[in-house]
DOBA-417169 format. One line per field, with one value per residue (C-alpha): residue number from 0; residue in three letters; x, y, z. Coordinates in Angstrom, 1 decimal, decimal comma, m for minus. Example, Ala and Ser with C-alpha at 12.3 -4.5 7.8 and 13.67 -1.06 7.14 Angstrom:
BEGIN
resi <- [0_1] .
resn <- [Ala_Ser] .
px <- [12,3_13,7] .
py <- [m4,5_m1,1] .
pz <- [7,8_7,1] .
***
This chain:
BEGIN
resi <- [0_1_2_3_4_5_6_7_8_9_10_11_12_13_14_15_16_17_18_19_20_21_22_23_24_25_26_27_28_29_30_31_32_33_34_35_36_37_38_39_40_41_42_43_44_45_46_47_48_49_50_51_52_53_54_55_56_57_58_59_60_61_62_63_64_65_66_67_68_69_70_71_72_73_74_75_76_77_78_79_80_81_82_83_84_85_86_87_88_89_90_91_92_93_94_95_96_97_98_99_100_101_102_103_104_105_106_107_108_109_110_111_112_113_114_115_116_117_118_119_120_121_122_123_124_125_126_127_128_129_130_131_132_133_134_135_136_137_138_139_140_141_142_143_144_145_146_147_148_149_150_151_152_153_154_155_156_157_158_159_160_161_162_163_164_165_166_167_168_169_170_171_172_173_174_175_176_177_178_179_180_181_182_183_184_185_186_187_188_189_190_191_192_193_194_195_196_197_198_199_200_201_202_203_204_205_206_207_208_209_210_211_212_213_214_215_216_217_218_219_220_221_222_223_224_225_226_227_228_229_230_231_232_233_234_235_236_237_238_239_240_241_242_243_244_245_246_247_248_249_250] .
resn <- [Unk_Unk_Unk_Unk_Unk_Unk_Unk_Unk_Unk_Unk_Unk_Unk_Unk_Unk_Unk_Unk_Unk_Unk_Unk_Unk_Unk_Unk_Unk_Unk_Unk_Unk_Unk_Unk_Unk_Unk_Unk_Unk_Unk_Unk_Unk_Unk_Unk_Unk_Unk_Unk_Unk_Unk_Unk_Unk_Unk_Unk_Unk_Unk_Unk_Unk_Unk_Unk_Unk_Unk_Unk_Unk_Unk_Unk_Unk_Unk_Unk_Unk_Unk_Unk_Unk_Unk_Unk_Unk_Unk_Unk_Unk_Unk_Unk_Unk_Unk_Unk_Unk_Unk_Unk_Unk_Unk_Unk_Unk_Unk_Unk_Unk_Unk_Unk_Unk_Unk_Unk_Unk_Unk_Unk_Unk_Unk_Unk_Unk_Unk_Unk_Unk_Unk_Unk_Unk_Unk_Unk_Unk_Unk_Unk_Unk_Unk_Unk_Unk_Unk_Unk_Unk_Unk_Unk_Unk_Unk_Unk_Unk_Unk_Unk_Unk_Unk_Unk_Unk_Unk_Unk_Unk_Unk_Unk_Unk_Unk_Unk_Unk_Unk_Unk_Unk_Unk_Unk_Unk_Unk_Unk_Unk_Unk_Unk_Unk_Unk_Unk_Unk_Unk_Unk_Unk_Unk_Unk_Unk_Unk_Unk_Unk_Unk_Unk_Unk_Unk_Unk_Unk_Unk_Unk_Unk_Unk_Unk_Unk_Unk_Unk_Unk_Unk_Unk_Unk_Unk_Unk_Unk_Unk_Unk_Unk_Unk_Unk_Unk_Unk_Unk_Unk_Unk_Unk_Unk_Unk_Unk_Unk_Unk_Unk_Unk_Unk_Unk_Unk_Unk_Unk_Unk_Unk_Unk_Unk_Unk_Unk_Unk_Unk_Unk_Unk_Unk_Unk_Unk_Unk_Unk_Unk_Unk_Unk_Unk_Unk_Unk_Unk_Unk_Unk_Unk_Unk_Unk_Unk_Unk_Unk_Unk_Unk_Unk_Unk_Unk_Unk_Unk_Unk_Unk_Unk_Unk_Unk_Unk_Unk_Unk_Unk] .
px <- [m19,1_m18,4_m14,7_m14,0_m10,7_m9,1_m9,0_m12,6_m12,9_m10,9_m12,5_m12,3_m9,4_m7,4_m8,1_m7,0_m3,8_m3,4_m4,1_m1,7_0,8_0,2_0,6_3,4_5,4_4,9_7,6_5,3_1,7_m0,8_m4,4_m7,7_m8,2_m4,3_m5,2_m8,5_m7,0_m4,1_m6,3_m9,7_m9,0_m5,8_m6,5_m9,2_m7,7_m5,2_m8,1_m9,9_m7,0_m6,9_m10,1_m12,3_m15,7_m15,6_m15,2_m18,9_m19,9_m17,3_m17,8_m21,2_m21,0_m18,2_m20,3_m22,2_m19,5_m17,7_m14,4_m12,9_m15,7_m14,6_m11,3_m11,8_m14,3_m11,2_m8,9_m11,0_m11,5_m7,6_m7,4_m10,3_m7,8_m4,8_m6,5_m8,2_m4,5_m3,0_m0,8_1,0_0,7_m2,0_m3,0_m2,9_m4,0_m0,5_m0,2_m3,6_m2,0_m2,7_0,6_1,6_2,7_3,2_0,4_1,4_0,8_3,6_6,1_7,7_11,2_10,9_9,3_12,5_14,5_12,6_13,2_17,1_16,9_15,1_17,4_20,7_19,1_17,5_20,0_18,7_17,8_15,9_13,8_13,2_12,5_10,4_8,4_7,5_6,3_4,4_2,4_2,3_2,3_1,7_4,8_7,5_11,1_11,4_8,2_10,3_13,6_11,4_9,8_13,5_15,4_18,1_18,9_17,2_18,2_20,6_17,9_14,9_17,1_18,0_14,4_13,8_16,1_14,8_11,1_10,0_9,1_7,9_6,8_3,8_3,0_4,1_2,8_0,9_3,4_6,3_8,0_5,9_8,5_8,3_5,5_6,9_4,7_5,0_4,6_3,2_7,0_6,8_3,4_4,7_8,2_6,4_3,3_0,9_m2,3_m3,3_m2,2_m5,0_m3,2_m0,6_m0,6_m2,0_0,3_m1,0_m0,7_3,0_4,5_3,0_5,0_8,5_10,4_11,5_14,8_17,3_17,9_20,0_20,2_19,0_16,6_18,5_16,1_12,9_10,1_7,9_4,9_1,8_m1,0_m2,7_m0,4_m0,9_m2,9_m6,9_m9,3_m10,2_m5,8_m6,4_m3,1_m3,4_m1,6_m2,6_0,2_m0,2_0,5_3,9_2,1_0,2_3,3_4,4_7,4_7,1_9,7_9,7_11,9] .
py <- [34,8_31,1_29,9_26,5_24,6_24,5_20,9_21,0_23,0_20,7_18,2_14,5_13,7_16,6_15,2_11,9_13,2_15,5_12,6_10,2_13,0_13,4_10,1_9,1_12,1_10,6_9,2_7,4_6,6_8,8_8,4_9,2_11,7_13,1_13,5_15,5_17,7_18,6_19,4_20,2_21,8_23,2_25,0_26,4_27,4_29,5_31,1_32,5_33,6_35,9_36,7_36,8_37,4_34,0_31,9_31,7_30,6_28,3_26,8_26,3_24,8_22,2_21,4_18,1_17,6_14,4_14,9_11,3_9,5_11,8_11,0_7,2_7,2_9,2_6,2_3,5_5,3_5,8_1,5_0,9_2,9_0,9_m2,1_m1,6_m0,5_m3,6_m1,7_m3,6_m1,4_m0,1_2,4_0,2_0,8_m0,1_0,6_2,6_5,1_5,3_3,7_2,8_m0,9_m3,8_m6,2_m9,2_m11,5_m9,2_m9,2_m12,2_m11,1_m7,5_m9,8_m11,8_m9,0_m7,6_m10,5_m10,4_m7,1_m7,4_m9,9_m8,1_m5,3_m7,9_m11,1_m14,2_m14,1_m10,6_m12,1_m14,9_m13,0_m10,7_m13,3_m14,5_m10,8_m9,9_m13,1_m13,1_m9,4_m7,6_m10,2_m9,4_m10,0_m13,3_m14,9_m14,5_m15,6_m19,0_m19,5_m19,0_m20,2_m18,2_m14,2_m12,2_m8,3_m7,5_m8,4_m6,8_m3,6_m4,0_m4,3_m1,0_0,9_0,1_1,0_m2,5_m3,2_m0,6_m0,6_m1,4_m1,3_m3,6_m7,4_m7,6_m10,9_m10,3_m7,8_m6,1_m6,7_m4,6_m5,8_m5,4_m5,4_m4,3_m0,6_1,3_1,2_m2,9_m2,9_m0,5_m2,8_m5,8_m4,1_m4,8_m2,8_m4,3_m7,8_m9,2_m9,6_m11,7_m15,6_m18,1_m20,3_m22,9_m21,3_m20,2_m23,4_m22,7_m20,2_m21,6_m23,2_m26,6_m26,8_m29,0_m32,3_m32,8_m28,8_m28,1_m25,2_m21,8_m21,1_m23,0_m21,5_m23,3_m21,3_m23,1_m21,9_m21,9_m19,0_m16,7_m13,3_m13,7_m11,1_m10,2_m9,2_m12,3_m14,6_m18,4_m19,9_m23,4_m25,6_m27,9_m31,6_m32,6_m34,3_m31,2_m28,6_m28,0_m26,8_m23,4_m23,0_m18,9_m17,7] .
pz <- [m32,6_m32,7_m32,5_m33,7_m33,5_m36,9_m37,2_m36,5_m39,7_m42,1_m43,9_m43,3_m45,8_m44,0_m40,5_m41,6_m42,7_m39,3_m37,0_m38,8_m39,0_m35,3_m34,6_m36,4_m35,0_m31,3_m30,2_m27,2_m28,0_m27,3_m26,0_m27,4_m24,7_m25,2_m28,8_m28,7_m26,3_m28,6_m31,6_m30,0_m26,5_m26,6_m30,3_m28,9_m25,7_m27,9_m29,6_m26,7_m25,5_m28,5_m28,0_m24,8_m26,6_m27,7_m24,7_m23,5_m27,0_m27,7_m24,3_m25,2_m28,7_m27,2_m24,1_m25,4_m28,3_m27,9_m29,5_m28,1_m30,2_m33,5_m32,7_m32,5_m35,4_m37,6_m36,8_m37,5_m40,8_m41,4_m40,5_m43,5_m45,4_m45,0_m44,9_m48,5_m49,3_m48,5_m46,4_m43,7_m40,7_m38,8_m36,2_m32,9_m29,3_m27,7_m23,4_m23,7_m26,3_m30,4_m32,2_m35,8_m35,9_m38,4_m39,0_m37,4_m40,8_m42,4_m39,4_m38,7_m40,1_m37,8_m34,5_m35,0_m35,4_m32,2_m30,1_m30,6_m29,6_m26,3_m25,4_m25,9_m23,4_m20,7_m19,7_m19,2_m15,7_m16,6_m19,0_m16,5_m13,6_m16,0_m17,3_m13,6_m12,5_m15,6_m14,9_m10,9_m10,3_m7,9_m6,1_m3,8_m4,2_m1,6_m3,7_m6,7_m5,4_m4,1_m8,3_m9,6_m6,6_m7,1_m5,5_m7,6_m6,0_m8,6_m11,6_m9,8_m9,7_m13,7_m14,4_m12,5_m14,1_m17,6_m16,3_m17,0_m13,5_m10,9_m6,9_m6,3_m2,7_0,5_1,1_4,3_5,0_7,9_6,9_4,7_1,8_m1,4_m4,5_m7,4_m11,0_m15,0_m15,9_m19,3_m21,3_m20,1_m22,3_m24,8_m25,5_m26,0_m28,3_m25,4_m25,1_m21,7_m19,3_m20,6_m24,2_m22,5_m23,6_m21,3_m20,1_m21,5_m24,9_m24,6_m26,2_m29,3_m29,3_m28,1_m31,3_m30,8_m28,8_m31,7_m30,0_m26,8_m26,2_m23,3_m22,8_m21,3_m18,6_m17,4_m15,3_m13,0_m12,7_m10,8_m12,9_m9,1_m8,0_m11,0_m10,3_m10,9_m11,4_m7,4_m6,8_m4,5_m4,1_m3,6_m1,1_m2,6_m3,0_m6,3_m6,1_m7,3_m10,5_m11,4_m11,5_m15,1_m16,9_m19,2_m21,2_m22,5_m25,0] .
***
């Protein structure tokens, strides 16, 4: 006899509902692969358990069964349904892992509200310092101290605590000082799948209001676009010319 996991064995409209049920329940997001093993693997698990008879057969009938495809193709599904439905959220990959969130057309009251919360949990000098790592990581603490220009120990330690920032290794510089870069919950707070979602710099004013007149901005960052991280993990040690460094102001 053939055991099957029982969500294998409800119909489509029933998986639906189970996987967005699943899903919404989460309080962190979880991953295709996280997924099928809660309702394919770990069902069945249970079930040989029960009953040892089973577990050649079922190992056999699962073998070239790609559940992480079913699951993928269910969510896709469940986003045609929303969408149809004019409703305003979606099921969204968010720091690798399956998430409910707003539509962004439908959100610009909650990013608001969003915004002014982030920054009554990160100071000024967080976000600044913050903003500098996500876009120059992996960097050490003395690189960071050299873009802001001011001691940045006690705000490299803040953005540890809150698991926005993590270790990543030593600089083969004298010393060997610490590298520092963003972690999963730094994706997952700002609705982030991967890096590669984050705005060029170049493309950040269009996002920065425009500051009323003579108020100055509360923190600018001078990021050489020369200095940020490429795709080899190579750093630059080009220095740009003095008429070729630009101002980014980030909110």
């Amino acid at each position: 006899m053939i055991n099957l996991p029982t969500f294998m064995l409800l119909n489509r409209d029933e998986q639906k509902l189970t996987l967005q049920s699943l899903i919404f329940s989460s309080e962190e997001p979880l991953s295709t692969k996280q997924i099928s093993n809660m309702l394919v693997y770990s069902d069945l698990a249970v079930q040989e358990q029960n009953d040892d008879s089973s577990e050649y057969d079922s190992v056999i009938e699962l073998e070239n069964f790609n559940s992480e495809y079913m699951i993928d193709s269910i969510i896709n599904e469940i986003n045609s349904d929303l969408s149809v439905s004019n409703i305003p959220f979606r099921i969204k990959l968010i720091a690798g892992g399956w998430q409910f969130a707003i539509q962004s057309e439908y959100g610009k009251l909650i990013n608001q509200h969003f915004k002014v919360k982030v920054k009554k949990k990160l100071s000024q000098a967080a976000l600044e310092t913050l903003a500098v790592i996500c876009y120059k990581q992996p960097i050490s603490k003395p690189e960071i101290e050299q873009i802001r220009g001011v001691n940045s120990n006690e705000v490299v330690n803040t953005l540890i605590d809150k698991n926005l920032i993590k270790i990543a290794g030593r600089a083969e510089s004298l010393g060997k000082p610490l590298l520092y870069s963003t972690t999963q919950e730094f994706l997952r707070t700002f609705g982030l799948n991967s890096l590669e979602e984050l705005p060029k710099l170049k493309e950040i004013e269009e996002f920065v209001l425009p500051l009323p007149e003579n108020e100055e901005p509360e923190f600018v960052l001078k990021i050489d676009e020369s200095d940020i991280l490429t795709d080899d993990n190579t750093e630059s040690d080009t220095v740009a010319d003095d008429n070729q460094e630009s101002d980014t102001n980030i909110e």
